[in-house]
N, C-alpha and C positions, 0 to 999 in steps of 0.2 A: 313335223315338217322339216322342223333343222336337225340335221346329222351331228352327231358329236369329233366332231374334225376338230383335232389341234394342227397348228400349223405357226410355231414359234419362229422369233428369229435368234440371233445370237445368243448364249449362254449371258454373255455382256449385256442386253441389251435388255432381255429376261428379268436379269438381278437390279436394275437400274430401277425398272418397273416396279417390281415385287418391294424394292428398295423403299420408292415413295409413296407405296401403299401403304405401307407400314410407319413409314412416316405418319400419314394422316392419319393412321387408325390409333397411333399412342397420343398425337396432339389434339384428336375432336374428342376421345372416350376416354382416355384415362388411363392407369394402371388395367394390364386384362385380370387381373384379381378383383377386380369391381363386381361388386355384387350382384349388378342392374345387369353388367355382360356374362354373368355365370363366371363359376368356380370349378376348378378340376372333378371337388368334390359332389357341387351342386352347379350342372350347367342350365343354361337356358334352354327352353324347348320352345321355337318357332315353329309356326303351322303357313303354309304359304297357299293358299290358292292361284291355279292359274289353267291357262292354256293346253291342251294336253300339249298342244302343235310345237312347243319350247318348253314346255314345262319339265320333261324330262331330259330335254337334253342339260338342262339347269341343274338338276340333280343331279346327273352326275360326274356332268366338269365345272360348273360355277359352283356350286355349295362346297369342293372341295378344296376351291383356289380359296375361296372366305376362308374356309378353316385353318389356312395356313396361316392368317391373321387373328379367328376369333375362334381358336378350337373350343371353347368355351360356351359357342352359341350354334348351338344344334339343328340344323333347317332340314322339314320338310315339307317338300312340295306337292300336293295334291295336282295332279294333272287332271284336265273336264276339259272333256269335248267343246269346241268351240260352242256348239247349238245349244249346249246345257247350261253352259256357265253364269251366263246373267242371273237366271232364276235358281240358280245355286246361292251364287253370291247374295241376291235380297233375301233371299231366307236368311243365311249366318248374319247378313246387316241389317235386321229387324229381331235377331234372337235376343232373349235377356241375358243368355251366357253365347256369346259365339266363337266360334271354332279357331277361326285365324286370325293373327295379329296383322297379318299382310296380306291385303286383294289386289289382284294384277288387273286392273280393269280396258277394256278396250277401249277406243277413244271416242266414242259416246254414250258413254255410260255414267260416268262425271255426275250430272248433274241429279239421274236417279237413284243414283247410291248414295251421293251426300243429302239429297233433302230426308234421308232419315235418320238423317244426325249421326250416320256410321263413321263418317272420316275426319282424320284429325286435320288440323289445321297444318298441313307438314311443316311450313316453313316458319310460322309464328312458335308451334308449339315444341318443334325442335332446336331452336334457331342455341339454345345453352349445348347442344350437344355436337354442332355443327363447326365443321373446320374453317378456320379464313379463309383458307385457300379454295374450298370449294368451288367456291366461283357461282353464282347463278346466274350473273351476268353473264357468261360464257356459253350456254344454250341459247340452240337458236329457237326462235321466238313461237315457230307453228308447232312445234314437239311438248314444248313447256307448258303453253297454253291446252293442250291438249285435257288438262286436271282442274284448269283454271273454272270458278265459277262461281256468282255476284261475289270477283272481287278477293275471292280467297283459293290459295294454293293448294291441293288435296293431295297431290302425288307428283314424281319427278318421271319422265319417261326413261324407259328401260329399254324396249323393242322398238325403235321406231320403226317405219314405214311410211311408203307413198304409191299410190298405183305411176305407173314407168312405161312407158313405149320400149319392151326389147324389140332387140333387129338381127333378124339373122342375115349379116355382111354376105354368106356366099352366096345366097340367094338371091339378094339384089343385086351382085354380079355377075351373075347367069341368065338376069332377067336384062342387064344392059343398062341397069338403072342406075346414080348415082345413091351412096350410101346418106343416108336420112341425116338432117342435123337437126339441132333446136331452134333452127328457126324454119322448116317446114310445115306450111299451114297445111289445113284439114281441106282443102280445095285441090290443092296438089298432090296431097298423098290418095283420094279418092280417085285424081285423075292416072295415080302411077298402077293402084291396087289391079284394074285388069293386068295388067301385064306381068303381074309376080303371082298368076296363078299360069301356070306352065306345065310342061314337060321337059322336065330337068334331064332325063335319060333316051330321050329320044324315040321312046318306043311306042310312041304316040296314045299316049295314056297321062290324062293330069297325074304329077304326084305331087306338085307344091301348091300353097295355097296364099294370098295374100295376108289373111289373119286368124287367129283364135283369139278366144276371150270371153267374156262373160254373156251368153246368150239366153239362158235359161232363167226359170223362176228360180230368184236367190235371193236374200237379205242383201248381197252386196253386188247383182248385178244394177241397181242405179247407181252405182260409184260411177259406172262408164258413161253412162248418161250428164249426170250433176259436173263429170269433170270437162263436157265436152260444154253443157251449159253454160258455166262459170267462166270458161273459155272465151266464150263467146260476150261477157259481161251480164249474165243471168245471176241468177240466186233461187232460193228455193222458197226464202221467206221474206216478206217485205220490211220495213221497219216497225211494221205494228202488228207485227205478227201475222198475218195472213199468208196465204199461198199465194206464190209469185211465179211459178212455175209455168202457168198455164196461158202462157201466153206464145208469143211468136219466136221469140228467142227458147224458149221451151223445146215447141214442136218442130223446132228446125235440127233442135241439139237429138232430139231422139231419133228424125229420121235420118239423122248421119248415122247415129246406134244403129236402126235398123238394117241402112246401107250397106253397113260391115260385113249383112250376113251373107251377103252376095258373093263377097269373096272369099269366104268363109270354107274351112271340106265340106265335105258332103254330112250332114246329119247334124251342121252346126248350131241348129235352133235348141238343139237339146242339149249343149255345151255349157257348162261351167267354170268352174277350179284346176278339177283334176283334170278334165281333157283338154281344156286349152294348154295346161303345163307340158300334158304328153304330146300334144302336137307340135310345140316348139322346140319342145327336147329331141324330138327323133326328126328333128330337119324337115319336117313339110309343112311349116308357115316361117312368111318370110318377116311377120312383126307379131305380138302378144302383147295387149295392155294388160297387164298384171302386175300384181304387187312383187314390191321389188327385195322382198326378203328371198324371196326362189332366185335369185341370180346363180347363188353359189350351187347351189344342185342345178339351174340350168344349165350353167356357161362351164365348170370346175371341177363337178365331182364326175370319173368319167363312169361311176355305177351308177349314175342315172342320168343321163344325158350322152347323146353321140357328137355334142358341139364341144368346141375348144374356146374358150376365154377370144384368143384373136376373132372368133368368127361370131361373138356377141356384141352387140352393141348396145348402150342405156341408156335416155337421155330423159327427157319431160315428154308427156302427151304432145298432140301437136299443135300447132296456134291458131288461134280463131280469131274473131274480131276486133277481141280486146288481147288477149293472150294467152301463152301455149297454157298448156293443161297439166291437171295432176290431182292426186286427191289423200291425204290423211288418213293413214291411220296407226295409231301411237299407242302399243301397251306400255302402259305406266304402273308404278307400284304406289301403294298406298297403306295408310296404317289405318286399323281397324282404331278405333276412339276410344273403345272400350278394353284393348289390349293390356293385357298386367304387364306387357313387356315394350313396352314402345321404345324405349331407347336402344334395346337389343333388336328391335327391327330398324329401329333408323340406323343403326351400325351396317346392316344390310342393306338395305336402300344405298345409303349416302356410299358405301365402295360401291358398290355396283353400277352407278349413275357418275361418279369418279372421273375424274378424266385419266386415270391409271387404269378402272373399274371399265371405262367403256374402251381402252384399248385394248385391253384383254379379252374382254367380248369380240371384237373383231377380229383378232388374229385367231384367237383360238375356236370361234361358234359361227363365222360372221356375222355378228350380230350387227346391227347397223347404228352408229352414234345420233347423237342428238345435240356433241356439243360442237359449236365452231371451230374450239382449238384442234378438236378431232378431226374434224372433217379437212384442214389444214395443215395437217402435217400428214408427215408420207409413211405410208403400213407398211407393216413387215411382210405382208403380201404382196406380191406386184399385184394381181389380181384385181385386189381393192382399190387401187389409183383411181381410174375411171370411176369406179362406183361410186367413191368419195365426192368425185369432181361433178357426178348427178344426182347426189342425194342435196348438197348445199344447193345446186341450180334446184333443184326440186323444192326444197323450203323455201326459198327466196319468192318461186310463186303458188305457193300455197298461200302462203302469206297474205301474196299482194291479195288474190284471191278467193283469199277466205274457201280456199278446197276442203272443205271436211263435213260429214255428216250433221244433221242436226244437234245445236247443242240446246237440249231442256227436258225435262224429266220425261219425258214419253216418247222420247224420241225413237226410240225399239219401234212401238205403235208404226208413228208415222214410217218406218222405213218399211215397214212391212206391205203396207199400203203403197208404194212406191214400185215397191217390186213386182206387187200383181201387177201396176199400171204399167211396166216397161214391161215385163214378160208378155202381157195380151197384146201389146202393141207390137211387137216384135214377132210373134207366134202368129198374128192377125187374127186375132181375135176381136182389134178394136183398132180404130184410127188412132196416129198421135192425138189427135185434136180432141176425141173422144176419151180417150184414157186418162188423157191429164186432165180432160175437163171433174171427168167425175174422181179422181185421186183429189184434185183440190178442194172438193166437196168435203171430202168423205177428211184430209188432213184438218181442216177446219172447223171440224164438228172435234176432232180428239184435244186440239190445244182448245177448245174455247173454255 
């Protein structure tokens, strides 16, 4: 999904970077003659799992920026299909000899890959190899947490992500509307959506539409749902574990879901990923809740996209009862427990999650930060200003909100049961009130 785009600033500014990376990588590791980091003669061989969707753009501009630090520590990255990956990775984290030193895991995956004793303790079990400066206080709290689980640290976030309200500006200009802020509730955007589906060219034929986004049967079409939920001061589980979903703040958060498809193009019931991307990209919806790693191919890159940066806009979902929306989701890296090489992958972690490690990620991949100080200071992108200034509003209520998918070993399970129940409900196949009734059933039977 990410392009391999460098987009540097100064020579000065480069060397300054690369300067203090180097710094941390001689004061947390050592001499690079160290054993543990490989030898000219005898280097280290890392195995990486991950994503295919970054996984290869990783290989081949992040593993190369490492090496100019740890030519000694040889990474490769297995790229798997998102739909493959989980059941990839339990297998390597149940094998007696397994594959990778490093699993990228998605941000609810956490607690089904640790209970089998695959992952190390990152932060205890590293903590001799790790630089002061690091800083863990320095991440913000919903990205970190994302590995967190009864209590112990498994992995540092790499990719962050949050599902994002884009806006395409010309559009609500054409429609007469003002341009959407973060504090626009979910009552007033419902009330504006007729009127940003139009005839933009006059030739009296709809060709804009109010919205794309996730409408189909998908593992992550209830993100849209849970974040309009949550919004609204819902949850998905109560405090003793039960389904909390199915109730009136539930069925109200889905029939806004369903509302959407109203203004939605034509054939939106069967819309996803890839089509809601492409209808935003080629200018005919005037908002997409979608995750907010697609910016830079939406708004930037112009081989795939016909908008320009000024005509995008990105802020939080909209606000509901309790507050606006949004929703989690954080690839994090982790060490395999059983790896002969753990310190030469925490050498890869810990730059990479860097505060040098994640500014280089965004100028050169956009990849998107996780730490405060990042998010705070100004990119060598103009681009990324805005994005910056909506990813920290985006954690702040994540946060408040606890926006993220189930965290407990089965949680794959339940979200799969999630999705049938907002796809039938959406497709009408079933009432809100009926769909959730029986997904609460049917979740409560898997965690019991």
């Amino acid at each position: 999904m990410m392009r391999n785009y460098r987009n540097f600033g100064s020579i000065s500014r480069r060397a300054v970077m690369v300067g203090g990376a180097a710094a941390v990588a001689t004061r947390a590791f050592g001499a690079q003659g160290s054993s543990a980091l490989g030898t000219p003669e005898s280097p280290v061989q890392l195995r990486v799992i991950s994503d295919a969707a970054y996984g290869i753009a990783w290989q081949a501009s992040m593993v190369p920026e490492f090496n100019k630090l740890y030519p000694n520590i040889k990474v490769t990255i297995d790229p798997v299909p998102y739909a493959e990956l989980l059941a990839k990775i339990m297998l390597d984290a149940t094998a007696s000899q397994p594959t990778y030193d490093v699993i990228i895991v998605d941000d609810p995956w956490t607690p089904q890959v640790a209970r089998t004793g695959a992952l190390l303790d990152i932060r205890k079990e590293t903590a001799a190899w790790t630089d002061p400066g690091y800083d863990w206080d320095d991440f913000n709290a919903a990205p970190l947490e994302a590995t967190q689980w009864n209590g112990v640290q498994y992995g540092v976030p790499l990719r962050s992500n949050m599902l994002l309200m884009f806006v395409n500006k010309t559009l609500y200009k054409k429609a007469g509307l003002p341009e959407p802020t973060p504090d626009l509730t979910w009552d007033q955007y419902l009330e504006q959506a007729p009127k940003l589906v139009q005839d933009t060219n006059g030739d009296g034929t709809i060709d804009a539409w109010a919205i794309d986004t996730y409408f189909k049967r998908d593992a992550l079409t209830p993100t849209i749902w849970q974040a309009i939920l949550n919004a609204n001061g819902g949850s998905l589980l109560d405090k003793n574990n039960k389904p909390a979903f199915n109730n009136e703040i539930g069925v109200k958060a889905l029939k806004t879901h369903i509302a959407l498809l109203k203004y939605a193009p034509p054939g939106g019931v069967s819309h996803g990923y890839s089509e809601a991307l492409q209808s935003f990209r080629q200018g005919q919806v005037a908002t997409s809740f979608m995750w907010g790693s697609v910016y830079r191919n939406s708004a930037v890159d112009p081989k795939t996209t016909t908008l320009k940066p000024e005509e995008v806009g990105l802020q939080v979902m909209p606000v509901g009862s309790a507050m606006a929306g949004a929703h989690r989701g954080i690839a994090s890296g982790t060490i395999h427990a059983k790896s002969p090489n753990k310190q030469a992958a925490w050498g890869l972690l810990q730059w990479f999650s860097s505060k040098q490690g994640e500014k280089w990620h965004s100028n050169a991949l956009g990849g998107f930060p996780a730490r405060k100080s990042t998010l705070a200071s100004t990119p060598e992108s103009e681009w990324l200003s805005p994005v910056f200034k909506a990813l920290q509003q985006g954690y702040d209520t994540i946060e408040k909100g606890k926006m993220w998918r189930l965290r407990h070993p089965k949680s794959d399970a339940v979200q799969q049961v999630l999705a049938d129940a907002v796809a039938a409900a959406i497709s009408g196949q079933a009432t809100a009130e009926a769909a959730l009734q029986e997904a609460a059933v049917k979740v409560e039977k898997i965690l019991r």
